[in-house]
C-alpha positions as semicolon CSV with decimal commas, in nm:
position;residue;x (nm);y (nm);z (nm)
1;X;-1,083;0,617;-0,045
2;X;-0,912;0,334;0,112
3;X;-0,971;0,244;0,465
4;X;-0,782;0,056;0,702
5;X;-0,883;-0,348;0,752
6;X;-0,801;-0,372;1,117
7;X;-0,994;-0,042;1,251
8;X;-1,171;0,093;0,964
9;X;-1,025;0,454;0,964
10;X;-0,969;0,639;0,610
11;X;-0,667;0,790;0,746
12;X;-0,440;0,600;0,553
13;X;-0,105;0,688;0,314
14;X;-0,023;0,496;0,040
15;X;0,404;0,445;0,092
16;X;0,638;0,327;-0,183
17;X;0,910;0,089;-0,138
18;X;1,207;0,185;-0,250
19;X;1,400;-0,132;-0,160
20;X;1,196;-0,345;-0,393
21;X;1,134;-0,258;-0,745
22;X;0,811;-0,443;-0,902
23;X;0,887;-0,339;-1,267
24;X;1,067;-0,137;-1,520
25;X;0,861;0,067;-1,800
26;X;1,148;0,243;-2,016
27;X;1,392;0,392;-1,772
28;X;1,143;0,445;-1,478
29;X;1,109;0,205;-1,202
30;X;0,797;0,102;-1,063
31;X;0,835;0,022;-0,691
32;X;0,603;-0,217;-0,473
33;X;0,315;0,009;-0,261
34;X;0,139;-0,060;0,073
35;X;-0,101;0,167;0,309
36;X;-0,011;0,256;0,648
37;X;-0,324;0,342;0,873
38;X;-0,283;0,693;1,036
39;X;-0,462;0,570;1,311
40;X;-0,362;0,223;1,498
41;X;-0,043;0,194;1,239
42;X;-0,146;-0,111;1,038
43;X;0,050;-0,191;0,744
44;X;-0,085;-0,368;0,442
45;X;-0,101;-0,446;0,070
46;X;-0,344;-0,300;-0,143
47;X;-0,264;-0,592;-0,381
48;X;-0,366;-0,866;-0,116
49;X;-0,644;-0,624;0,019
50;X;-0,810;-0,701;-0,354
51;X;-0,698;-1,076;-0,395
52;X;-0,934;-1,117;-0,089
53;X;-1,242;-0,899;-0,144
């Protein structure tokens, strides 16, 4: 389970963008994520969130 970088909570929701489409595989679009933390509203990339562990 994810948790949140800034305050640690796992009350987080992964959101998809729907204004920016990452890829196409056949006819279905693949749209860019990010969390939002439930608890002190942090937004952030689980791709950069990796990059940096």
């Amino acid at each position: 389970m994810p948790r949140c970088p800034k305050c640690g909570s796992t009350k987080v929701r992964k959101v998809e963008d729907k204004t920016k489409i990452v890829a196409v595989i056949g006819h279905t679009p693949r749209y860019k994520t990010y969390y939002i933390c439930g608890n002190c509203t942090y937004q952030w990339d689980p791709e950069e969130q990796k990059s940096t562990e």
